[in-house]
C-alpha positions as CSV (number, residue, x, y, z in Angstrom):
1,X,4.9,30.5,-1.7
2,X,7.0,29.5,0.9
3,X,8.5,32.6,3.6
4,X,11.0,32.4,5.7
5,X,10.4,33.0,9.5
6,X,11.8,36.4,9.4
7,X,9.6,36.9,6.3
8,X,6.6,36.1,8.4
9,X,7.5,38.1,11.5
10,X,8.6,40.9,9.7
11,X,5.4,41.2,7.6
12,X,3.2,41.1,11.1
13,X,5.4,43.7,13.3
14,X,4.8,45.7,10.0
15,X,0.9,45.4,9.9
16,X,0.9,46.1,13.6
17,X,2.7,49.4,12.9
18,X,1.1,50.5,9.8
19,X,-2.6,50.0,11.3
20,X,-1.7,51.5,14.9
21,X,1.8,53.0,15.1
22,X,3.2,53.0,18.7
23,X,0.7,52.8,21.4
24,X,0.8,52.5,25.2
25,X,-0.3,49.1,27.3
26,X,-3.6,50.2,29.3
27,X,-2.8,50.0,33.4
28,X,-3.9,47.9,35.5
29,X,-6.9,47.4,37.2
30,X,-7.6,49.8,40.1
31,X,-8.5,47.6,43.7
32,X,-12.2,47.1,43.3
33,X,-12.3,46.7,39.7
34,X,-13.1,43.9,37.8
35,X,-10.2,41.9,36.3
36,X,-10.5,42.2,32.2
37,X,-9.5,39.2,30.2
38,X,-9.5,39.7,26.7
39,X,-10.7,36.5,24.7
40,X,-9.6,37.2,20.8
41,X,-11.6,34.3,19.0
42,X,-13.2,34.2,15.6
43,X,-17.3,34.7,16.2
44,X,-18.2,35.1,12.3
45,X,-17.0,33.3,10.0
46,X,-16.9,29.9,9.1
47,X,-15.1,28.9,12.3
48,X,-17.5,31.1,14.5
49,X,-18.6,27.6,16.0
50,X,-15.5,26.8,17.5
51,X,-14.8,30.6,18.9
52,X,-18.1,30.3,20.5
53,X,-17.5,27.2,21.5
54,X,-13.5,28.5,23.1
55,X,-15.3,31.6,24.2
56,X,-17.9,29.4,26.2
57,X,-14.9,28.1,28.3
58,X,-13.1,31.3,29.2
59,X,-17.1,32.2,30.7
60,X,-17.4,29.2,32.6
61,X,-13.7,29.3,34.3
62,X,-14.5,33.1,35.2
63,X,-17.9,32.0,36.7
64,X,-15.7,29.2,38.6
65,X,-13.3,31.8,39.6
66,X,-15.7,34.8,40.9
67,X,-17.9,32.0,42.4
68,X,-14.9,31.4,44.9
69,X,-13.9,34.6,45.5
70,X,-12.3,35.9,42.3
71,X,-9.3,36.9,42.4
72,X,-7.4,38.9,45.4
73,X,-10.6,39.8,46.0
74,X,-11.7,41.8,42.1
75,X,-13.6,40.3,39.9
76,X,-12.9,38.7,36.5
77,X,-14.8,40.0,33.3
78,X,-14.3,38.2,30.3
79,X,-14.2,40.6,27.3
80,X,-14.8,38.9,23.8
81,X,-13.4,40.2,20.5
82,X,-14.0,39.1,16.9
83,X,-11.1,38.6,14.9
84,X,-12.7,36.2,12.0
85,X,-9.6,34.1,12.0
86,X,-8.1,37.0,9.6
87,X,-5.2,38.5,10.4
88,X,-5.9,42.3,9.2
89,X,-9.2,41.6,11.9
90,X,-7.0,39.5,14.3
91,X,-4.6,43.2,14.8
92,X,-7.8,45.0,15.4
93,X,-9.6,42.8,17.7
94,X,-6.3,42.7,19.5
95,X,-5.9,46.4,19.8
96,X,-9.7,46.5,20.8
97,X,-9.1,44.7,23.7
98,X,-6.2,46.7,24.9
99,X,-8.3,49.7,24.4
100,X,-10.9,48.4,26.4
101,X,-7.9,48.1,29.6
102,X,-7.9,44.2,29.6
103,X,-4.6,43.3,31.7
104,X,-4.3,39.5,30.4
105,X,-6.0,37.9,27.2
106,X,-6.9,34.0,27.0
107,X,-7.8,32.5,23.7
108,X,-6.8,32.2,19.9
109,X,-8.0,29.8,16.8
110,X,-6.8,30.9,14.0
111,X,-2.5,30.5,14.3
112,X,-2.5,33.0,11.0
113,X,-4.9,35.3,13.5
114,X,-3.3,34.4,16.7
115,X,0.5,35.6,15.3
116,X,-0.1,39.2,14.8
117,X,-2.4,38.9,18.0
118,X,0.6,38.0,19.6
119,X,2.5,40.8,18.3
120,X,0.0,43.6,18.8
121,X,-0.1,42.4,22.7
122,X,4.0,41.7,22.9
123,X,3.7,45.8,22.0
124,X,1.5,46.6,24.3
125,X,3.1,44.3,27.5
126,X,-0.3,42.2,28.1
127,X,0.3,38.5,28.7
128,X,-1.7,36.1,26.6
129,X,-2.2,32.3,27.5
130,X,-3.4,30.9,24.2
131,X,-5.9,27.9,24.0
132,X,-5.7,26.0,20.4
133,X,-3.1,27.9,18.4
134,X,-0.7,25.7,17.2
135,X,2.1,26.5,15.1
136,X,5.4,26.4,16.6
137,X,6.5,30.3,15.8
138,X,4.3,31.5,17.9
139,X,6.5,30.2,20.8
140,X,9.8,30.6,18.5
141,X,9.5,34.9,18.1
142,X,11.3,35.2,21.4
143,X,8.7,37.0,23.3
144,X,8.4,36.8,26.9
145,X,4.6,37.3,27.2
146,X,2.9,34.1,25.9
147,X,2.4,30.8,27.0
148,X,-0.1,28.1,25.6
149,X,-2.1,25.0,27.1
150,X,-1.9,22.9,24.1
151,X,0.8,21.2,22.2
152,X,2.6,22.3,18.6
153,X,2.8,21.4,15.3
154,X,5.9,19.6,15.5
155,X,4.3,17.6,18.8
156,X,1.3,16.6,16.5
157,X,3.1,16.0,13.0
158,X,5.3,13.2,14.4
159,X,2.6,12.2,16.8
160,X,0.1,11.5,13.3
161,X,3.3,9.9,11.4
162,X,3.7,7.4,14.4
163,X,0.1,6.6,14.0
164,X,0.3,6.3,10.3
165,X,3.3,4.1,10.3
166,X,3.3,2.0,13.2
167,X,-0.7,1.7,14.7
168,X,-2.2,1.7,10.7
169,X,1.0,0.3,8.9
170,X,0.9,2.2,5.9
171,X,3.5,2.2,3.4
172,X,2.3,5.4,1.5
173,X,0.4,8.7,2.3
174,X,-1.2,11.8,0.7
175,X,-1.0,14.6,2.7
176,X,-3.6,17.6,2.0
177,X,-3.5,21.1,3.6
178,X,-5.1,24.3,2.8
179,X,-2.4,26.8,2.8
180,X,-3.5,28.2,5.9
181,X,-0.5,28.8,8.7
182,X,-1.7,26.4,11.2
183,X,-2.4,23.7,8.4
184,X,0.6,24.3,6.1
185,X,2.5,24.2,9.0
186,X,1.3,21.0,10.2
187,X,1.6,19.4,6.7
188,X,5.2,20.1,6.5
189,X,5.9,18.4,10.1
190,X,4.0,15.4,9.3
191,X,5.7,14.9,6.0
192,X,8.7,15.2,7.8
193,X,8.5,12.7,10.4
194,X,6.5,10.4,7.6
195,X,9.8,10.4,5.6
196,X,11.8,9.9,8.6
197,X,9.1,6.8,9.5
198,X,9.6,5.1,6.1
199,X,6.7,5.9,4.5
200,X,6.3,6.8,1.4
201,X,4.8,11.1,0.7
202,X,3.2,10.3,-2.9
203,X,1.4,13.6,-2.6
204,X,1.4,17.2,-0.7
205,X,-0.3,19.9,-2.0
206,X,-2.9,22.3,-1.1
207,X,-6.4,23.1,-1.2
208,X,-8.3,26.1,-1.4
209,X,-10.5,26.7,2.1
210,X,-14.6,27.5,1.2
211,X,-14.8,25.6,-2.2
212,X,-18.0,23.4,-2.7
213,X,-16.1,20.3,-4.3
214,X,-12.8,18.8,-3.7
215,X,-13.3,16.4,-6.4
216,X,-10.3,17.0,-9.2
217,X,-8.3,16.9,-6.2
218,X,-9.4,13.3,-4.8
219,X,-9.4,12.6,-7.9
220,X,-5.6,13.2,-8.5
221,X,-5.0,11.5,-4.9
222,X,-7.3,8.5,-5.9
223,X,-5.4,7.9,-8.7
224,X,-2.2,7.6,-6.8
225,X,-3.6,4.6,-4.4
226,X,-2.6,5.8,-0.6
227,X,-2.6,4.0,2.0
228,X,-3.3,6.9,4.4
229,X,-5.4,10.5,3.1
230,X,-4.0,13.2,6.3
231,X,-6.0,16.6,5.6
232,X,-4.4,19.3,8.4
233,X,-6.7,21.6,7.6
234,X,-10.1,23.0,9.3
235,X,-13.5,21.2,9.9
236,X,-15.3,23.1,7.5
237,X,-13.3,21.8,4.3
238,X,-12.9,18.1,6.2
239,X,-16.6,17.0,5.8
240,X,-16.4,18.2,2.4
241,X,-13.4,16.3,1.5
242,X,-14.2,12.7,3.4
243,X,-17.7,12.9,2.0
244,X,-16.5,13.3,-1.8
245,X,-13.5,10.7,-0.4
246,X,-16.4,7.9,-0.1
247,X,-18.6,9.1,-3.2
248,X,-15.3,8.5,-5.1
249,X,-14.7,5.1,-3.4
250,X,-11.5,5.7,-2.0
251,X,-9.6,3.0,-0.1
252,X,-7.3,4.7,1.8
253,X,-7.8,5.4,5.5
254,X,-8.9,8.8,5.9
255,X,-7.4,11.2,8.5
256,X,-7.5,14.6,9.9
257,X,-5.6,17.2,12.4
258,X,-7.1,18.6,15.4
259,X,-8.6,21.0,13.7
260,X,-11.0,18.4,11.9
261,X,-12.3,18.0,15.3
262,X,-14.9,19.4,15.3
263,X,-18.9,18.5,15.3
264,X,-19.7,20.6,12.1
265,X,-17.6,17.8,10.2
266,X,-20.2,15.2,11.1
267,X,-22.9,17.4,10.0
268,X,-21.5,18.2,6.4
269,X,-20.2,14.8,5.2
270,X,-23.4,12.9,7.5
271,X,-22.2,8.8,7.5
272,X,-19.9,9.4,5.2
273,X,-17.5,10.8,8.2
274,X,-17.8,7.3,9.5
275,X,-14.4,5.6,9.9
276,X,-12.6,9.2,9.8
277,X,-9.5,9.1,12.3
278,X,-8.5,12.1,14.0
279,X,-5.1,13.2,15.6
280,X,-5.9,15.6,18.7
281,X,-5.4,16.5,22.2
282,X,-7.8,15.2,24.2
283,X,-11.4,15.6,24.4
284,X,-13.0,16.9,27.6
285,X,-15.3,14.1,27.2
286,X,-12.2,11.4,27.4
287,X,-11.0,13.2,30.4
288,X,-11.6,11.8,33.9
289,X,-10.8,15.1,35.2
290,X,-13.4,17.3,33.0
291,X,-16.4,15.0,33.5
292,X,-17.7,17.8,35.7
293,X,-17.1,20.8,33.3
294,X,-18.8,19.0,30.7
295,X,-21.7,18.5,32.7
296,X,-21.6,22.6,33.7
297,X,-21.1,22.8,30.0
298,X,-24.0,21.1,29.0
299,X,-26.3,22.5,31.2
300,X,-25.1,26.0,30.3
301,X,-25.6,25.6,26.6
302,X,-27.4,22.7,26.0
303,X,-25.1,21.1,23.7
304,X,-21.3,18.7,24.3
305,X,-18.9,21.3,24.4
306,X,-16.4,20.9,21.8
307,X,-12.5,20.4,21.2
308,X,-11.0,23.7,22.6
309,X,-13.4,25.1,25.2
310,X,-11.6,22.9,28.2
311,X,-7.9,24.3,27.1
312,X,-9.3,27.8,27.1
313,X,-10.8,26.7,30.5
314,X,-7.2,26.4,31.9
315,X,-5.9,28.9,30.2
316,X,-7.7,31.1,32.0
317,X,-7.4,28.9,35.1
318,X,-3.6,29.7,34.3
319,X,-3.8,33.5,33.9
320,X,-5.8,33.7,37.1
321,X,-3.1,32.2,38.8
322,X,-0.4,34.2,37.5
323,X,-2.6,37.2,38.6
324,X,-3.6,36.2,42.0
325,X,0.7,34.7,42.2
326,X,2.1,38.2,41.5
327,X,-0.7,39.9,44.0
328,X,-0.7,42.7,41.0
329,X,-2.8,43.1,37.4
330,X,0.7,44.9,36.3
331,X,0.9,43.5,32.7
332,X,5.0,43.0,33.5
333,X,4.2,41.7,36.8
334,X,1.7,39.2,35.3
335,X,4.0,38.0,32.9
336,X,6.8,37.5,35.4
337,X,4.6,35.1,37.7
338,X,3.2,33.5,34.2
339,X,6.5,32.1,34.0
340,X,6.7,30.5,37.2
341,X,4.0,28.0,36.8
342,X,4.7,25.0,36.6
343,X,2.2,22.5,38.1
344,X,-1.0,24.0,37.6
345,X,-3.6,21.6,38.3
346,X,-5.9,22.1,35.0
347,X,-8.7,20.3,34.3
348,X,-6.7,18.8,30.5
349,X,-3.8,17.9,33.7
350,X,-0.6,19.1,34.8
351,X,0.3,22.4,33.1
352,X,3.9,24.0,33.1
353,X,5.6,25.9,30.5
354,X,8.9,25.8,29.7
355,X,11.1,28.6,29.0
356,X,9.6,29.5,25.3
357,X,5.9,29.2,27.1
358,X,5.1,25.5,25.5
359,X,3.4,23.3,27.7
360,X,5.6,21.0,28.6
361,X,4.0,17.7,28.6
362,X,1.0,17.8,25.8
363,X,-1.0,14.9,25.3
364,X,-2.2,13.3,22.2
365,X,-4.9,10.7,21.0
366,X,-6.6,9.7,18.0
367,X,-10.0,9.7,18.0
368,X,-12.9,7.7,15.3
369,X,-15.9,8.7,14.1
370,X,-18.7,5.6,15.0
371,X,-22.2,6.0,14.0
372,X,-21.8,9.4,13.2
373,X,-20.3,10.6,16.9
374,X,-16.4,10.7,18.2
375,X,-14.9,8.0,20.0
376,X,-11.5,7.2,21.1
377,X,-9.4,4.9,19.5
378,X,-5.8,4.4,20.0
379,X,-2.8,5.9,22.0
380,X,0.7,5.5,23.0
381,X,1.5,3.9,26.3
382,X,4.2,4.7,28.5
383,X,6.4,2.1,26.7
384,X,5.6,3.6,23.1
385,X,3.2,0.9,22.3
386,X,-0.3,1.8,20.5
387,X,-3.1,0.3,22.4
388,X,-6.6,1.1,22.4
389,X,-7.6,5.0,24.1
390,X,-9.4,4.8,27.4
């Protein structure tokens, strides 16, 4: 079932209230204190990985930050809180982490988590910089206290159509989501800007996230020839659906979202993720700027960090700022100075928001998988042109 906006907003303002009622934004930190961030992430759950993995980055840019001084001289503490990408948990976690006198929070997965988040800490006057949450509401609710490092849905949606139109030449598509806010979302503003292209939608409908086989689905899809299979949903479901893709000897080129990004993919559907083209932001390891935070990365925790962790980087970078800018940790002073960036120097580039909190200039690539590992493949050059991603 389809809901409006003011369906959606409506139904979180009224889980916020009915769980907490009206409640007061902690004060800021006293001088000498450390500087609380809260960092709302999913760490159970099938998308623990990639909360760890967000979670890892908000610990490395404090480490950066206190190394140097901290901030105005206090410390910054990175508080972690669960929210399981569930919204009923995401209102919690939220409220957690107010309770626990954070002045700022830096993070986010989950959009469905990340929009009552977002409301719990609108309530409560605490700024929050969010990392990987996509969908464009959460920028569209009018509130004055978020800002994000990453693009939107309807950046990526036309962004993939392009692709699928003008670098793969397709004439027909089947586009697969899971229902999800983030993925439904993204479906709908690819399908969009596919029409728009002049290719031809010959199937969009849903699947449901955790299943074990995808198969009558494929099967229906397989049976209607695409060009071009675009899943928008989450890693998990991805590897299931490519590897089943192959088993069924699909022909179409098969594609996912950012949120198909992810190494777990590679582990579920092994080779069979071979071929696999991915719309995303960047990588931190196809950024010039980041070849030293994945290096700290990989020392840290022995592993490539993955998609998210260099956004959350600078999104704490960015909330740093806007802290040591406004000389305060007042939430409303914080916010104000938020507001006011708008050349951060961030390891994913130039970051500036514009007057909704978007990032004003996201980028966008799409990446392959090659003997079982990601590897850029095309992008658009200045003149619109695909060439091949450096």
């Amino acid at each position: 079932m389809r809901h409006s906006r003011f369906t959606i907003r409506a139904g979180i303002i009224a889980l916020t209230a009915l769980l907490f009622g009206p409640f007061m934004a902690a004060p800021g930190s006293a001088a000498g204190d450390a500087i609380k961030i809260g960092v709302p992430v999913p760490l159970s759950g099938s998308y623990a990985n990639a909360g760890i993995d967000i979670l890892n980055g908000a610990k490395l840019a404090a480490e950066r930050i206190n190394a140097s001084g901290g901030i105005n001289g206090q410390k910054i503490e990175i508080v972690p809180e669960d929210d399981a990408c569930d919204a009923q948990t995401a209102v919690q976690a939220a409220q957690k982490l107010i309770d626990e006198g954070v002045v700022a929070a830096a993070g986010g997965y989950c959009s469905s988590a990340s929009l009552p988040e977002l409301t719990t800490f609108h309530r409560a006057n605490i700024p929050f910089a969010l990392d990987a949450s996509t969908n464009p509401q959460l920028t569209e609710m009018g509130y004055d206290n978020v800002v994000r490092t990453i693009g939107r849905d309807d950046e990526q949606g036309p962004f993939a159509a392009n692709f699928i139109a003008n670098a793969l030449h397709a004439k027909t598509a089947a586009v697969i989501h899971d229902n999800t806010t983030y993925a439904k979302g993204l479906a709908d503003n690819t399908v969009s800007a596919l029409k728009t292209s002049g290719v031809r939608v010959v199937y969009d409908n849903a699947v449901t996230p955790g299943q074990a086989d995808y198969t009558p689905t494929l099967t229906r899809v397989a049976g209607l020839n695409p060009d071009v299979i675009y899943y928008t949903g989450y890693f998990s479901e991805a590897g299931v659906l490519v590897k089943e893709a192959r088993q069924l000897h699909m022909k179409g080129t098969f594609m996912g979202g950012d949120a198909t990004n992810d190494p777990t993919l590679i582990k579920t559907a092994g080779s069979a993720a071979n071929g696999m083209i991915i719309t995303t932001s960047p990588l931190a390891q196809f950024i010039s700027g980041a070849h030293g935070f994945v290096q700290q990365y990989e020392k840290a925790y022995g592993h490539a960090p993955g998609p998210y962790s260099v956004y959350e980087y600078d999104a704490v970078g960015v909330m740093a700022q806007a802290i040591r800018n406004a000389k305060s940790t007042k939430s409303d002073k914080i916010i104000a100075a938020l507001h006011q960036i708008k050349n951060y120097h961030g390891l994913t580039g130039e970051i500036g928001f514009n007057a909704k909190g978007d990032r004003t200039k996201p980028a966008y690539i799409t990446i392959i998988v090659k003997n079982e590992q990601f590897v850029p493949y095309q992008q658009l050059n200045a003149a619109g042109k695909w060439v091949v991603a450096k």
